[in-house]
C-alpha positions in Angstrom: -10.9 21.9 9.1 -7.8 24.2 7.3 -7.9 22.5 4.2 -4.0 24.0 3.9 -3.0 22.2 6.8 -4.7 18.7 6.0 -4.6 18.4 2.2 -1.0 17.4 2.2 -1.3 14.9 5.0 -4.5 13.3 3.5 -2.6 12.7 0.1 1.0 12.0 1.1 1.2 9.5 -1.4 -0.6 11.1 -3.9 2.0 14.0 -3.3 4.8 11.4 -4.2 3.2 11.8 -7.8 3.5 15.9 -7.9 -0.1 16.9 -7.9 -0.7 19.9 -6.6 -3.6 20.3 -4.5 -5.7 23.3 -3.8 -6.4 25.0 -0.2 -9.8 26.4 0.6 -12.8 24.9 1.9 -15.9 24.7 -0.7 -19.4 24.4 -0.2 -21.2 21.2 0.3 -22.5 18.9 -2.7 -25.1 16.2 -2.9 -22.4 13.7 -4.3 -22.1 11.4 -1.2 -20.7 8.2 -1.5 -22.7 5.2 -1.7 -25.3 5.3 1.0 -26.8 1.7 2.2 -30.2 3.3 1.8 -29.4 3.2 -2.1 -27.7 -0.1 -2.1 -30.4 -1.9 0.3 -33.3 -0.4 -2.5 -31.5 -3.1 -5.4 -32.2 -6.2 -3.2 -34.3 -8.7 -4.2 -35.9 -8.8 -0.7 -39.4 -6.5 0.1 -39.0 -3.6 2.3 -41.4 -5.6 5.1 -39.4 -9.0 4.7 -35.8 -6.5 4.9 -37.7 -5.0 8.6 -38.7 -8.1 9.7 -34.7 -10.1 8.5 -33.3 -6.4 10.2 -34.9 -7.4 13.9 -34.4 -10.9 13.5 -30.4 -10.3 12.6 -30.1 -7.4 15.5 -31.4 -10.2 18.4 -29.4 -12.6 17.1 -25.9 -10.5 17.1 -26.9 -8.7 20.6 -27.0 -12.3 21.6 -24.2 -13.7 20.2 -22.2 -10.1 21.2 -23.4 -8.9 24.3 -20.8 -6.3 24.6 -18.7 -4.1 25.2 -18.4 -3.8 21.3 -16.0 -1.2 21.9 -12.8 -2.8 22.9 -9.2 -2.9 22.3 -8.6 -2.3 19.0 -12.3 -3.5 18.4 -12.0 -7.4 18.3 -15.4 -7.7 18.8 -16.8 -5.6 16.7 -15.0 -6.9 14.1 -15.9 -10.4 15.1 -19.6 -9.7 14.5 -18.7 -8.0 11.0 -17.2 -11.3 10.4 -19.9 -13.8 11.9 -21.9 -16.1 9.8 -25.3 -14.5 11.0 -23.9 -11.2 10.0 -22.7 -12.0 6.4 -25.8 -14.4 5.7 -27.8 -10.7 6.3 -25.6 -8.7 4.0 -25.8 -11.7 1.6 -29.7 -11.2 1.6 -30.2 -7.9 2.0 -27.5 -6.8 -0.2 -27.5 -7.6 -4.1 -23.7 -8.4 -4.3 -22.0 -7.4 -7.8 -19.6 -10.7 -6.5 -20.1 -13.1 -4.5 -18.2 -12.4 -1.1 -17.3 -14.8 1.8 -15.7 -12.3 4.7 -16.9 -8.7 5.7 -13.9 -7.1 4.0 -14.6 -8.6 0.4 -17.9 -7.1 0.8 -16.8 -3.6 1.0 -14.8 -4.1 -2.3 -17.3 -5.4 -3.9 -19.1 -2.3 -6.3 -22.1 -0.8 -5.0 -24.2 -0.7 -8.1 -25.4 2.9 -7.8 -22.1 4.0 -7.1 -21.5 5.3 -10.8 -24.6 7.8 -9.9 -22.3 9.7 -7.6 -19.0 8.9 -8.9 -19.5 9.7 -12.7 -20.4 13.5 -12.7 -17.0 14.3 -11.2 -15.1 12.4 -13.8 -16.8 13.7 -16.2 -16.5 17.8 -15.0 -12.9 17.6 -13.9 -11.4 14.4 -16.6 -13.3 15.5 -19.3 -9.8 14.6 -21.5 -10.9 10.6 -20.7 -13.1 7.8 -21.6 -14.9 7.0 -18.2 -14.8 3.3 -17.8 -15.2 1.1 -15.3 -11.9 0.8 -13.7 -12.1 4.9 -13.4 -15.3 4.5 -11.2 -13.4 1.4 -9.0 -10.5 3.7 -9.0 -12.1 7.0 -7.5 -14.3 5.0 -5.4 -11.5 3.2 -4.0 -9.4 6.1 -3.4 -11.8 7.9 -1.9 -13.2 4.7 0.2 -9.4 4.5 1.8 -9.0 8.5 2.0 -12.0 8.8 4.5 -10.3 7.2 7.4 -7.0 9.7 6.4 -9.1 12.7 7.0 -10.7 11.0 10.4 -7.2 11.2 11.2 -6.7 14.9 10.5 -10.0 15.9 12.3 -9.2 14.0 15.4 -5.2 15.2 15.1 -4.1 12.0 15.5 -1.6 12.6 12.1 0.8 13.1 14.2 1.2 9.6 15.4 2.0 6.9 13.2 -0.6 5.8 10.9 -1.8 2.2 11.7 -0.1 -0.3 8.5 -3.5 -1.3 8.0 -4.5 2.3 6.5 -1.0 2.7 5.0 -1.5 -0.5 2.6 -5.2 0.7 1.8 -4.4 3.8 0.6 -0.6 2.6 -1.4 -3.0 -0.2 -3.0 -5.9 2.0 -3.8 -2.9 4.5 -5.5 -1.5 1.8 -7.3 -5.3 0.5 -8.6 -6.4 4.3 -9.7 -5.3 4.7 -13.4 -3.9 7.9 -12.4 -1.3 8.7 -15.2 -4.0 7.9 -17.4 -6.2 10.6 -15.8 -2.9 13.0 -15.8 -0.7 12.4 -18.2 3.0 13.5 -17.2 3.7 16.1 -20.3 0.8 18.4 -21.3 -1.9 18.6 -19.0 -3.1 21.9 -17.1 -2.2 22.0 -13.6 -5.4 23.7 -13.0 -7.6 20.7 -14.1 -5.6 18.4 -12.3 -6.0 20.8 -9.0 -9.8 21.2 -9.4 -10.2 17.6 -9.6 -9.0 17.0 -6.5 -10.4 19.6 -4.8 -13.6 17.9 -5.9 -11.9 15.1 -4.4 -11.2 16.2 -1.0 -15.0 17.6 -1.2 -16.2 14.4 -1.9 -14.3 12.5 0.8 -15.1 15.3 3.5 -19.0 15.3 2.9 -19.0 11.6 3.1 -16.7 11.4 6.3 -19.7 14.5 7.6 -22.3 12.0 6.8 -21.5 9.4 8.3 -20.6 11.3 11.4 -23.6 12.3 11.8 -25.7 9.1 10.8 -22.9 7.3 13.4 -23.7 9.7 16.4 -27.5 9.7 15.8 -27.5 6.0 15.7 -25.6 5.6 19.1 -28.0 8.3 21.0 -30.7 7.0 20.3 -30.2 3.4 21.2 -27.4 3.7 23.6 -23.7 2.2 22.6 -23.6 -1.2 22.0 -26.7 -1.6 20.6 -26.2 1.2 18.6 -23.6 -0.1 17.0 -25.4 -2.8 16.2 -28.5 -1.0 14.3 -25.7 1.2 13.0 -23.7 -2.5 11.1 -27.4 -3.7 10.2 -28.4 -0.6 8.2 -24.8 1.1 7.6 -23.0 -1.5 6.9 -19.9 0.6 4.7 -20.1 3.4 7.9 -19.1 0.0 10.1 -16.5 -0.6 7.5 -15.3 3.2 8.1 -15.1 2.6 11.8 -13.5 -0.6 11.2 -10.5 0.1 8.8 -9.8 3.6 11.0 -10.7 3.1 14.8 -7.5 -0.3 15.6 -4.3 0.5 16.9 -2.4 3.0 17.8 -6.4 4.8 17.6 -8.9 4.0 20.4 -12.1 3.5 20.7 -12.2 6.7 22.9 -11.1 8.4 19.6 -14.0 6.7 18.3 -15.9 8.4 20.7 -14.5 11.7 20.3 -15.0 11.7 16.5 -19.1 11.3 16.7 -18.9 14.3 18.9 -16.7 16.7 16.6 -19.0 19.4 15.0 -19.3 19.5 11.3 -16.2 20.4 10.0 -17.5 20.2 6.0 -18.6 23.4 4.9 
């Protein structure tokens, strides 16, 4: 993807502040976001009792949603992200930094390796700060919202209006970021300010590649529905992705089109 064509789409309301961003694509880094991998390895729970609750859970939701998981506007789907059996899982399986009742307050809740992946690119591009933990929430949550933007771009859909849903996310995760304490208005160097976020966009656009790809392998090799299943059981902040970028006016056939699209991070 043209980073010239989608960088001002992907931060319109970042824009609304006057930061500049910088066009080119970059190479790929190992800062992903959070994976579930990392955040599964902090649960109290063994690796053979985690198996064993993982095929318990997956029979129970395949029975209690036999499918199609992929309708309008993905009720169902996010029915079973909602379902008791599904957060009783995520509350075992998980170690929650809070405690969380629906699926969506457990996406805000902190993974607690996030600060590995987070930190380093404070600390490179905001040297000028004292890293905290309201900067890590705020990166994590801007780039958490920012990931379904760039879906956007990559499937061309920013055209059409962008579903409230995302709109909210990303004026809310804005609002949260201590940005004019990571730029001051008066006296900073545009060029720190534009290296950050092309870090930024680099960060966002690996993750988004990642989970991709860990989304289409999922789905081939154990068909659609159940797929998507095994895909909420072991990925459950990829389902979160899906969830918060595939409702209306997108489709699930967008859905389908984006686990298709070859690697567009470079």
């Amino acid at each position: 993807m043209a980073y010239e064509n989608c960088i001002p789409k992907l931060f319109i309301a970042l824009l609304l502040l006057n930061m500049l961003l910088l066009s080119g694509c970059t190479e790929r880094s190992d800062d992903m976001l959070m994976t579930s991998e990392e955040t599964r390895s902090n649960s109290t729970v063994s690796s053979e009792s985690i198996a064993n609750l993982e095929e318990r859970t997956f029979s129970k939701l395949r029975a209690a949603f036999p499918g199609p998981l992929l309708d309008e506007n993905l009720k169902t789907l996010q029915a079973l992200a909602n379902s008791d059996i599904y957060i009783e899982f995520l509350t075992r399986v998980f170690k929650p930094v809070k405690p969380f009742q629906n699926f969506d307050e457990f996406l805000e809740t902190m993974p607690p390796d996030a600060e590995k992946k987070i930190r380093p690119i404070l600390k490179k591009h905001l040297a000028h700060i004292a890293i905290n933990d309201q900067d890590i929430a705020g990166f994590y949550e801007l780039a958490i919202t920012d990931q379904s933007m760039a879906i956007l771009i990559d499937l061309n859909l920013h055209v059409h209006p962008i579903p409230p849903r995302i709109k909210e996310a990303e004026a809310r995760a804005v609002k949260n970021a201590p940005l004019f304490r990571w730029f001051p208005p008066k006296e900073f160097e545009p060029h720190i300010r534009q290296a950050f976020w092309k870090a930024f966009v680099k960060f966002v656009e690996d993750a988004n590649e990642t989970a991709r790809k860990k989304t289409q392998n999922t789905l081939h090799e154990h068909g659609q529905d159940e797929g998507l299943i095994w895909l909420a059981i072991q990925e459950p902040r990829i389902l979160g992705i899906i969830l918060n970028t595939f409702i209306e006016p997108v489709t699930p056939a967008d859905f389908l089109r984006w686990i298709e699209l070859e690697g567009q991070a470079n």
